[in-house]
VOBA-1610 file (N, C-alpha, C; in pm, whole numbers, padded with zeros to 5 digits, always signed):
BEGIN
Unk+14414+07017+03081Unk+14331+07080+03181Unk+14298+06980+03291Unk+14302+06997+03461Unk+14273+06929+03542Unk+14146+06911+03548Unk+14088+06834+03572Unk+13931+06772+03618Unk+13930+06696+03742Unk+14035+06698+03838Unk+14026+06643+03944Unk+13993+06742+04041Unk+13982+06862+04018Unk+13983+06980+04105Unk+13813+06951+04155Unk+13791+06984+04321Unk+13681+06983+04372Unk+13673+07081+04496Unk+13546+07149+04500Unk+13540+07251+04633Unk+13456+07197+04699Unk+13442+07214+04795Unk+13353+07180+04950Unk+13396+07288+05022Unk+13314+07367+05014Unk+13238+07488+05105Unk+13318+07443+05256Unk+13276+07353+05344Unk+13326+07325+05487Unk+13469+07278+05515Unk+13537+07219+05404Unk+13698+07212+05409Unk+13781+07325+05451Unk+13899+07243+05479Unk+13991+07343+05533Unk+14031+07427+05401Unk+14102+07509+05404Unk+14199+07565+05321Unk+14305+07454+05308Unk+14341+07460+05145Unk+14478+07393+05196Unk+14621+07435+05214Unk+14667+07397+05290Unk+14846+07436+05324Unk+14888+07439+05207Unk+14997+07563+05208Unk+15100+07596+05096Unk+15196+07608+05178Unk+15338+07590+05124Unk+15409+07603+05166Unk+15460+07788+05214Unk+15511+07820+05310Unk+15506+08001+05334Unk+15387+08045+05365Unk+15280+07915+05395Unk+15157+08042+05463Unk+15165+08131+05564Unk+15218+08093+05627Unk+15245+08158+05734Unk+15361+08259+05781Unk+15422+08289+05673Unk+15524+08360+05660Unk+15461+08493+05591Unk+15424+08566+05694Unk+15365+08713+05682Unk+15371+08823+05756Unk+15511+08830+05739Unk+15544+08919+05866Unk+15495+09081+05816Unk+15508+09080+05654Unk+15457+09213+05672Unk+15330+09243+05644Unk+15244+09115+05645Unk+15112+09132+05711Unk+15093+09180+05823Unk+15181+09133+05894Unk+15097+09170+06030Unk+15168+09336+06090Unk+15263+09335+06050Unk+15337+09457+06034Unk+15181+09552+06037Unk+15135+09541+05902Unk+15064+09643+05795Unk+14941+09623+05880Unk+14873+09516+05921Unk+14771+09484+06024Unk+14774+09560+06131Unk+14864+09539+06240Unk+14850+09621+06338Unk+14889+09772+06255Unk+14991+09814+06172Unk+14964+09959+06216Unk+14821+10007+06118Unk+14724+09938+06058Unk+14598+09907+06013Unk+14514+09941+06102Unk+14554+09867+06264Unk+14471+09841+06351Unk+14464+09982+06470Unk+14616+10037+06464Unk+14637+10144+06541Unk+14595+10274+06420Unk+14607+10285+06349Unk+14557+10407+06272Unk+14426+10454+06326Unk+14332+10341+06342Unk+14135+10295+06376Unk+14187+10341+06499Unk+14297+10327+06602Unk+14285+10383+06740Unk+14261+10508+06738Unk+14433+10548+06670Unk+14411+10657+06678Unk+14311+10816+06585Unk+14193+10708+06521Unk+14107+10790+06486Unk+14011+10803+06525Unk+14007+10688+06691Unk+13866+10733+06782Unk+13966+10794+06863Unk+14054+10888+06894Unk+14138+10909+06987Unk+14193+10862+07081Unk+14274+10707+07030Unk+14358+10666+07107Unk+14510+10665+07100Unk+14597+10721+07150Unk+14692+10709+07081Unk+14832+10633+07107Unk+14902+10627+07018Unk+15010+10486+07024Unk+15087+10476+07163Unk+15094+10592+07237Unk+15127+10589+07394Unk+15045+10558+07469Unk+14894+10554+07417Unk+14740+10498+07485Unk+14795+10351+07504Unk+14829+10319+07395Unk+14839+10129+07329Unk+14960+10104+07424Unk+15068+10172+07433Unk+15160+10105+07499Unk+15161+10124+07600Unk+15097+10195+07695Unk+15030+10199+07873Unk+14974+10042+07828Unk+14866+10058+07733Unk+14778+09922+07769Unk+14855+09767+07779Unk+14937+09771+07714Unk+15025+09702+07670Unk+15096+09664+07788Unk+15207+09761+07877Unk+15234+09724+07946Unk+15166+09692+08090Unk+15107+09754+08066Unk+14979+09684+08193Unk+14934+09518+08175Unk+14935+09489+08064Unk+14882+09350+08002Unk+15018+09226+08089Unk+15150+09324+08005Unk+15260+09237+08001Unk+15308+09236+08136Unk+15308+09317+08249Unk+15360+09333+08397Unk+15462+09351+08316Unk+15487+09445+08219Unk+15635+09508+08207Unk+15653+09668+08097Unk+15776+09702+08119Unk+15734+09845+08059Unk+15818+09775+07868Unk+15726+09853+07780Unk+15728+09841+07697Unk+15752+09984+07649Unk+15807+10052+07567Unk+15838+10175+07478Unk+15747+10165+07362Unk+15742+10291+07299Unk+15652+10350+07182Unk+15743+10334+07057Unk+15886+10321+07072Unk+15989+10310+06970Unk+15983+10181+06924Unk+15920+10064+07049Unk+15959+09892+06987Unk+15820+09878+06958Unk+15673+09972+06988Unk+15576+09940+06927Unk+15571+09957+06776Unk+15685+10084+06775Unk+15691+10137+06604Unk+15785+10035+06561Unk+15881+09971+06586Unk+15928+09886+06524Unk+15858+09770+06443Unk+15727+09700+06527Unk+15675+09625+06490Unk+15606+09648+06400Unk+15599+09799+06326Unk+15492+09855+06232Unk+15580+09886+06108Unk+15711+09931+06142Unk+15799+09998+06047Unk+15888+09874+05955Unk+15832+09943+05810Unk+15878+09810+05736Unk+16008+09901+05663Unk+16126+09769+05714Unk+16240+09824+05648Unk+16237+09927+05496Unk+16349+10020+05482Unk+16348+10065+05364Unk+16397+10000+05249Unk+16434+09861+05260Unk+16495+09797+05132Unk+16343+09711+05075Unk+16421+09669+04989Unk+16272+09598+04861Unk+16342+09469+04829Unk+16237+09375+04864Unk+16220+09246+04820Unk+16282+09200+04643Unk+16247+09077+04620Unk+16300+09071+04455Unk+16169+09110+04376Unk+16078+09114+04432Unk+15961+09203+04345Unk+15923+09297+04369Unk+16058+09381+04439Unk+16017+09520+04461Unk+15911+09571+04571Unk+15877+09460+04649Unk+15783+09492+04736Unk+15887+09599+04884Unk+15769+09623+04984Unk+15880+09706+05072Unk+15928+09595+05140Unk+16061+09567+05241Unk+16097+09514+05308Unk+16046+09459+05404Unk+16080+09311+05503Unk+16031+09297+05595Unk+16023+09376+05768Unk+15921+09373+05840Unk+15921+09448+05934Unk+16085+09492+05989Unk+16112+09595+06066Unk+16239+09582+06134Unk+16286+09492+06229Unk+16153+09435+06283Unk+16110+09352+06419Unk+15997+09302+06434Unk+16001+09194+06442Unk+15870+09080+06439Unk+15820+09067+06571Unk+15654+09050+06633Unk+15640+09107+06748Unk+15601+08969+06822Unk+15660+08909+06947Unk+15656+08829+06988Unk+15481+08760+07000Unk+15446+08634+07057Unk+15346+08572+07082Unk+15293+08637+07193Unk+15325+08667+07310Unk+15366+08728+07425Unk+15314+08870+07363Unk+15399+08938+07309Unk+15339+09097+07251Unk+15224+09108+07212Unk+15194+09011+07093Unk+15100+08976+06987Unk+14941+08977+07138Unk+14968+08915+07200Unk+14849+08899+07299Unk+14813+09056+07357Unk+14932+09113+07385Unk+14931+09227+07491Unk+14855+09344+07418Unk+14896+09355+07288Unk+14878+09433+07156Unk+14689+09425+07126Unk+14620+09307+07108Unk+14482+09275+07100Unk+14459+09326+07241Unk+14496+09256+07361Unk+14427+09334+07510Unk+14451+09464+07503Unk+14497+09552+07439Unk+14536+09709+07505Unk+14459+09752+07364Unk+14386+09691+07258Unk+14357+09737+07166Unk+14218+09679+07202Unk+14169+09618+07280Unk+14015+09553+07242Unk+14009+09478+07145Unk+14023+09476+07114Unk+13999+09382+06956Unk+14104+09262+06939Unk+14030+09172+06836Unk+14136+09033+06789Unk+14157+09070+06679Unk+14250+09201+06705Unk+14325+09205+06554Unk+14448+09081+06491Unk+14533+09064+06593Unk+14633+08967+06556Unk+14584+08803+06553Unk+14492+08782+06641Unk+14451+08621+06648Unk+14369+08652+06570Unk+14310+08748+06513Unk+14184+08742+06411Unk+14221+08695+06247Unk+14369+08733+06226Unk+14448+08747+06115Unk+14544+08591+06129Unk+14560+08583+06262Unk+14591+08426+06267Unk+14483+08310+06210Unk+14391+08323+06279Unk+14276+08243+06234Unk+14221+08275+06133Unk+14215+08386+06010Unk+14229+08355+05875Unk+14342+08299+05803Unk+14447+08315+05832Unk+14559+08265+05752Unk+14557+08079+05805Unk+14524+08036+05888Unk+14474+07897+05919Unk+14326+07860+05871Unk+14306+07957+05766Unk+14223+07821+05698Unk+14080+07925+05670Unk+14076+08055+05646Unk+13928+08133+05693Unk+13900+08081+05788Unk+13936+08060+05918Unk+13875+08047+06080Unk+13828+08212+06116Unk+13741+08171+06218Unk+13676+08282+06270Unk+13713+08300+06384Unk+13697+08436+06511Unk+13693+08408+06642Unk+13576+08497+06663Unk+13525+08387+06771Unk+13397+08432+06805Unk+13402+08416+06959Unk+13349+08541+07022Unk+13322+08548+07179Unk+13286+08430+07189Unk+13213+08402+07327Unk+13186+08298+07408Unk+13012+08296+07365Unk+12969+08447+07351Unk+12805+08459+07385Unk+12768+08424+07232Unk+12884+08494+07122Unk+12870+08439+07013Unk+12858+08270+06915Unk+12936+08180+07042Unk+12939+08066+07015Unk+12823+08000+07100Unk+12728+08077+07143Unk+12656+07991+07182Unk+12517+08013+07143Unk+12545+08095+07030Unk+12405+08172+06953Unk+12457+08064+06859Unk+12568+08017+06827Unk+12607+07929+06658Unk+12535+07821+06739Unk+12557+07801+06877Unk+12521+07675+06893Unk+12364+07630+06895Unk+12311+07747+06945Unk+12169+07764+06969Unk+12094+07728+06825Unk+12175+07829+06724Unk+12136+07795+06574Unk+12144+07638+06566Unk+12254+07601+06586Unk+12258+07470+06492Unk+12144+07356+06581Unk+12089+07363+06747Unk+12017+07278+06786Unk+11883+07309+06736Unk+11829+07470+06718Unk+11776+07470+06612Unk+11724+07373+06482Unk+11825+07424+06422Unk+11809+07322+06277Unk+11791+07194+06319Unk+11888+07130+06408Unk+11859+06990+06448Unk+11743+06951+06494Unk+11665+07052+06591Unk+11512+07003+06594Unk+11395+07052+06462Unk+11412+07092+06415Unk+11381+07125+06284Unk+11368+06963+06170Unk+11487+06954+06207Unk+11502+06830+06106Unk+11401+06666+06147Unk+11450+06700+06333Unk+11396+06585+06379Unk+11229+06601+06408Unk+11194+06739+06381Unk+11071+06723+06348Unk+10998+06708+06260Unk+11039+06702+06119Unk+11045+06668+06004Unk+11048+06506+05953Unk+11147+06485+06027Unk+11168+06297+06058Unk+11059+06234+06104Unk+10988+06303+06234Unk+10874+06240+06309Unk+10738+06280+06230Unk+10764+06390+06197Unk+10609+06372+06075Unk+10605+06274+05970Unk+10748+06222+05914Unk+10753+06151+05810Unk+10741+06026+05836Unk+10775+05972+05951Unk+10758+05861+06055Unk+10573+05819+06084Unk+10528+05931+06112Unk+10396+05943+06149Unk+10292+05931+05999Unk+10344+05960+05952Unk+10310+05963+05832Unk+10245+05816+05747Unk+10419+05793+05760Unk+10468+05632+05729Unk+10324+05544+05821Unk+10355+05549+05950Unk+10263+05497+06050Unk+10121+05477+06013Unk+10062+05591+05986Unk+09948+05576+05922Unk+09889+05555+05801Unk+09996+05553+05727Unk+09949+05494+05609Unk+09979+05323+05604Unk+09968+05247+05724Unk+09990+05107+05748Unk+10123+05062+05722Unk+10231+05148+05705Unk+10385+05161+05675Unk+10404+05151+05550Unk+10293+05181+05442Unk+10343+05213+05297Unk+10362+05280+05259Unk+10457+05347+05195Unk+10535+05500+05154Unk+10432+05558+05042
//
């Protein structure tokens, strides 16, 4: 049995080899993500107007389904196949802008480690928190200081 094993809460994840090899994650993600469209009534010709508006180029509803449609053959564990078509970095961007949401960088930045993405207004409420705590602490310090002080510096 190992006994060298240790967790820390603030560490990264660690790298395995194939983390990042999830294509039919993201496959299953976005059409995850377009299902939620199209059940506030948006629909997959909504996404690919948005899309090509994003990209300054015309994009089709057939190569959006590609990026969703997972081949009909099966893996060696029987799983379904990989996507038909893997959706560029370039797409991947156009796909979150015409969708609102960080569906694809959101799924990036978990598979790197549980990362989060957080707006701008959101990172500055984390930040607000943490100067927070920091004066918290340093007021804590200066009572203990003051403290110290008056008791002629004997603890």
């Amino acid at each position: 049995m190992r006994t060298d094993i240790t967790f820390d809460l603030f560490s990264d994840a660690p790298e395995r080899p194939g983390g990042l090899a999830c294509a039919i994650e993201i496959a299953m993600t976005m059409g995850e993500a377009l299902a939620r469209m199209e059940a506030r009534g948006v629909s997959r010709d909504d996404v690919v107007e948005r899309m090509a508006f994003h990209l300054g180029e015309r994009i089709s509803k057939a190569t959006l389904d590609t990026f969703t449609a997972l081949s009909k053959t099966e893996d060696e564990d029987g799983r379904p196949g990989k996507p038909e078509r893997e959706i560029s970095l370039r797409r991947a961007m156009a796909f979150d802008a015409a969708l609102g949401e960080d569906v694809l960088l959101g799924l990036y930045a978990r598979k790197r480690g549980e990362r989060r993405v957080v707006t701008a207004d959101e990172a500055a409420f984390i930040e607000l928190g943490r100067i927070h705590q920091q004066e918290r602490e340093l007021a804590e310090r200066k009572r203990a200081l003051q403290t110290l002080l008056k008791s002629g510096g004997r603890p």
